[in-house]
N, C-alpha and C positions, 0 to 999 in steps of 0.2 A: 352449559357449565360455566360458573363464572370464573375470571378470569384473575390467574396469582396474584400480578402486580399491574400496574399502568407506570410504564417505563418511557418518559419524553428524551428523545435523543436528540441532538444536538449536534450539527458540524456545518461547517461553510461549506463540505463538500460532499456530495451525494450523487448516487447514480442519477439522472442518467450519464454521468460524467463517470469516466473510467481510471482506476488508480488505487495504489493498494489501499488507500484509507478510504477512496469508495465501498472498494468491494468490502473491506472487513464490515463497514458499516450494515451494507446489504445483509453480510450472511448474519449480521447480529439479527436484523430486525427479522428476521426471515425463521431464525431459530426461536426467538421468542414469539411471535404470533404461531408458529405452529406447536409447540410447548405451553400453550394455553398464557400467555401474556398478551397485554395488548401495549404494541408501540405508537408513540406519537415522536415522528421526526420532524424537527424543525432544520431546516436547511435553506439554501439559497437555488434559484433555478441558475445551472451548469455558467459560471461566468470563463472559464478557459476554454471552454470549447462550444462550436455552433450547433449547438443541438438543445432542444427543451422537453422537460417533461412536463407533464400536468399538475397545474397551480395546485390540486387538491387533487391525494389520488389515496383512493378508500380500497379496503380488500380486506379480509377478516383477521381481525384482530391486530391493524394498522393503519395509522391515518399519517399520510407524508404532508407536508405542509413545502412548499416552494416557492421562495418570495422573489418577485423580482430584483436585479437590481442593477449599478446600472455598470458601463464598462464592458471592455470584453480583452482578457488576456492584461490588465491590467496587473493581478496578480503575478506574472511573471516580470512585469517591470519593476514591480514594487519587491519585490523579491532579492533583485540587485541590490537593494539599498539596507538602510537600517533596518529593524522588524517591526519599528514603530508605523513604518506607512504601510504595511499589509495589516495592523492590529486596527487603524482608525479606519481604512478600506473596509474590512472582514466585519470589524464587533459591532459598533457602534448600532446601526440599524439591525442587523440577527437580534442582537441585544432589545432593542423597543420592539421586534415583531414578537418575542419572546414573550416578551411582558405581558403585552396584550394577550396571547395566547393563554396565558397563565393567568390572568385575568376573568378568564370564561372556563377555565378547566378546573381551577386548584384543587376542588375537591375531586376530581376524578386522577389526579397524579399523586404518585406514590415515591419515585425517584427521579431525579435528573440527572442523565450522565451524557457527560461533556467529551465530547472527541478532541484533542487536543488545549494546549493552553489560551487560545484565542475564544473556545467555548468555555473554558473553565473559566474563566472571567464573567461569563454570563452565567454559568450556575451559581459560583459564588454570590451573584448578584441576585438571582432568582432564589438564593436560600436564603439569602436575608430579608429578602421583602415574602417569602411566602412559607418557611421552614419546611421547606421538603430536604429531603437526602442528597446530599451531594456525591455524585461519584465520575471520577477523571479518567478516560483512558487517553494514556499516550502511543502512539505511534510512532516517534520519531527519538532519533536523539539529539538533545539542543546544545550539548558541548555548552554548558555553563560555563563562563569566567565567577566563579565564587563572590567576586565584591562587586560585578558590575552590575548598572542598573535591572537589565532584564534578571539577574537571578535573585535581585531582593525583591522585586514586584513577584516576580512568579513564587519566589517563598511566600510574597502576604498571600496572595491569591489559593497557593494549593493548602494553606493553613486552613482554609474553611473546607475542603473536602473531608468526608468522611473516609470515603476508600479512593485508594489511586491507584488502578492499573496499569502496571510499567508491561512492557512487550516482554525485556529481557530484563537478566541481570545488571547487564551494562545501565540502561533504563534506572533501573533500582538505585545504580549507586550513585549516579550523578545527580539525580532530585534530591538524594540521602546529606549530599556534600554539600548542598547548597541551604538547610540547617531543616529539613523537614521530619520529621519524625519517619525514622524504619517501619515502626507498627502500623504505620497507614498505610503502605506498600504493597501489594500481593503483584506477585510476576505471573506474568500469565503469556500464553503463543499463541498465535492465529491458529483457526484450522482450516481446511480447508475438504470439500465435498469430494472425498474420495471413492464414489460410488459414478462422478464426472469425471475429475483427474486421474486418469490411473490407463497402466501402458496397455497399448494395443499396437496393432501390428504397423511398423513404422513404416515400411515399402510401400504397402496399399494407402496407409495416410496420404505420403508423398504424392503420390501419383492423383489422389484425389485434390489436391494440393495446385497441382501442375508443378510440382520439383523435380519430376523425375525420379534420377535416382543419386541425383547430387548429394554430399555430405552437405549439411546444412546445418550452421549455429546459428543462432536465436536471439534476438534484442528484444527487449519488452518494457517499454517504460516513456516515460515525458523528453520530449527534445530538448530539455537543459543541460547547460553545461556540465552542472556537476556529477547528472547520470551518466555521462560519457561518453554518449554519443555520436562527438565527434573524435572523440579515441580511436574508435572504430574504422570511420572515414579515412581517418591518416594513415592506417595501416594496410587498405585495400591493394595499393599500390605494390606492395611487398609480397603481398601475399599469394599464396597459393592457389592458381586461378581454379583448379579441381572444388575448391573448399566455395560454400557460395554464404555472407552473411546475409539473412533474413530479417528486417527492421519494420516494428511494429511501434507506431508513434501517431499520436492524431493530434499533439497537441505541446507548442513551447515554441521558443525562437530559430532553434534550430532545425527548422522543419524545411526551410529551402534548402540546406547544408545537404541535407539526405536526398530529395530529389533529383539535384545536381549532380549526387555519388552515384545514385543510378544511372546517369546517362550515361555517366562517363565508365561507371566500373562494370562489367558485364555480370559479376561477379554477386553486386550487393545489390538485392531486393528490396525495396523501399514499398512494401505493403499499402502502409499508411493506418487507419481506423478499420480496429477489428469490434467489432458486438462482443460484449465479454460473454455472452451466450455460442459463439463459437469461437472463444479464443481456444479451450482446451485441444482442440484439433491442431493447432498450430505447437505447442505444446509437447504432443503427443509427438507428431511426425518429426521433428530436431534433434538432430546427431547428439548437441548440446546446447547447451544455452548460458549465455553472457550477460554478465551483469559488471559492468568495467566502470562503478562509481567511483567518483574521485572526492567523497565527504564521508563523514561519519556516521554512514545510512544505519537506520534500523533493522529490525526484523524483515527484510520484504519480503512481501508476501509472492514474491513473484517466484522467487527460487524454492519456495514451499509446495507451490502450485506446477513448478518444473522438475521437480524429484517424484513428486506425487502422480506425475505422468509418465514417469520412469526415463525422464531425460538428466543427465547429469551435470553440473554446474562450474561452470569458469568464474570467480567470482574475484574480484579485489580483496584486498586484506585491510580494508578498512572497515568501521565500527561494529555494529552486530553480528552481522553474518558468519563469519567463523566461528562463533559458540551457537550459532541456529542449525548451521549444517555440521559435515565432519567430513574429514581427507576419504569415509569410506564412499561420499558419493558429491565431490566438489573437489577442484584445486584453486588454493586461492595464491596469488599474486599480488603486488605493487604494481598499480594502476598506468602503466605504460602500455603503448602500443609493441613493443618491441618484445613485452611479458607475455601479451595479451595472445598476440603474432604466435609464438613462440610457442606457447603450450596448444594453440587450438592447433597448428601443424604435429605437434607432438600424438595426441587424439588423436589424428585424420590417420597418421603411420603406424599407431602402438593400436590396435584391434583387439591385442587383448585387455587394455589398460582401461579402452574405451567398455570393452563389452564386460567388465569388472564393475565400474563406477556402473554402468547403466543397471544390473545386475541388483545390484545392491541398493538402488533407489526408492522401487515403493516400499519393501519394508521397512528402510528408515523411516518413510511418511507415513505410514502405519501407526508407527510408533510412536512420532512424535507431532505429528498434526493432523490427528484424529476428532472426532465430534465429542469427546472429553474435555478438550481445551474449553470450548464453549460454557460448559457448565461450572469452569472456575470464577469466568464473566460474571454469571447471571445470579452463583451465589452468593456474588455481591451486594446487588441492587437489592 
């Protein structure tokens, strides 16, 4: 059968590397090859973490492309700084393997959509040298300042996109304020594999686990500062030694910080690198799950994937995430330990407050991050 569209995706970051804009990407290219599209991704082989996949890896109706390059964890340093030294890091060479790519393809691509604004600069760049479709998904929110440089470049930059996929509203309005036209906007939410995520019986989890039958809250995400990881850390001390935190991190500077809590806290499980092919199990088995950002995260995907397994969310009250979830199955907070503290003891003592929120979790995901989402994506491209 031939095939709708030939869709080349774009990101500096790709599985094998783990993290919500990994995985979204996964499940994209993974929906469109099985939906009769064929994906070509262009990406970098995993520069934050030591793991590689295959320079060129073929499967039906997908060809991944993996460039090397060089560094390792550099991205977190350059992170610290302005955004100029992760954009000459990240673009510059994605950008000329690009070319060349599209050099030998052009007639077999149909659209180019860009994972963030580091690849929209490369589709921009690949629309003008080869007129295909430009389309931008964002994952994040950038907290524009309106006059300063990063938001007049990324104004000229997303002027050449056709469509722009924002995660959220939030998303929406901040590209909107920085003077980009509304009509090229469509919002759209991750979804996630709810036939994977979704509750099973949490005592047998545990045990397969080795937890026991401890209460157990959940960390999931990069050792950076500003995910909050060492939030967490600071609060072990105080806390409720019945309560046991679970930390799931393969990868950022704060990865000795977490080791060290283990030794010291009896309490906090320092995991380390999980296969996102069996993260769901960890997921699944968690009283609750923490997400103690202290920026103005986006959609994560993570809290989507921790409702959808019927686990219930502690979350910050910072950017997205409170218009992605709702009070019927998340309490969200100001990003202290003392908030953080505070309400997971609350949980561990209120049984029915706990088994309410848990209750109520897959049918929110049902609802709202179902294999529907997908199809707002792709009737894009």
């Amino acid at each position: 059968m031939k095939v709708k569209k030939r869709i080349v995706l774009i990101s500096p970051f790709a599985p094998p590397s783990v993290g919500g804009a990994e995985t979204h990407l996964e499940d994209l290219y993974e929906y469109l090859r099985t939906h009769n599209y064929f994906a070509y991704v262009l990406t970098y082989q995993p520069i934050t973490v030591d793991r590689k996949g295959q320079p060129l890896e073929k499967r039906k109706n997908l060809e991944i492309h993996r460039f090397r390059w060089i560094g390792h964890n550099l991205f977190h340093r350059f992170e610290k700084y302005h955004p100029i030294f992760n954009f000459l890091y990240l673009t510059p060479y994605l950008l000329l393997r690009s070319i060349i790519f599209m050099l030998s393809h052009r007639d077999k691509v149909d659209t180019i959509n860009a994972h963030g604004l580091n690849a929209a600069f490369i589709a921009a760049a690949l629309k003008l040298l080869f007129g295909k479709k430009a389309v931008m998904s964002t994952m994040a929110l950038y907290c524009f300042q309106p006059s300063s440089p990063l938001a007049r470049v990324s104004r000229v930059v997303l002027s050449y996109m056709d469509v722009i996929l924002a995660e959220t509203q939030e998303s929406k309005d901040e590209i909107v304020a920085i003077g980009v036209p509304a009509n090229k906007i469509v919002v759209f939410s991750h979804w996630v594999d709810q036939n994977k995520f979704k509750p099973e019986n949490k005592p047998k989890l545990k045990k397969n686990l080795g937890w026991g039958s401890q209460f157990t809250a959940l960390f999931v995400g990069r050792a950076i500062p500003i995910k909050g990881g060492d939030t967490l850390v600071k609060m072990m001390g105080k806390l409720n030694p019945k309560i046991t935190v679970a930390v799931i991190s393969d990868a950022g500077p704060l990865l000795p910080l977490f080791k060290r809590a283990a030794k010291k806290y009896p309490n906090l499980n320092f995991i380390g690198g999980v296969s996102y092919s069996d993260l769901h199990q960890y997921y699944k088995a968690a009283d609750v799950f923490i997400i103690p950002s202290r920026y103005e995260e986006g959609a994560a995907r993570v809290v989507m994937e921790a409702v959808s397994s019927g686990t219930p969310v502690i979350a910050t009250n910072k950017g997205a995430i409170p218009s992605v979830l709702s009070p019927k199955v998340a309490i969200f907070v100001k990003p202290t330990e003392k908030n953080i503290k505070q309400t997971l003891e609350m949980l561990y003592k209120n049984k029915r407050k706990l088994a309410s929120l848990t209750k109520n979790c897959y049918p929110f995901a049902t609802k709202h991050f179902g294999f529907d989402n997908a199809k707002i994506v792709v009737n894009n491209f």
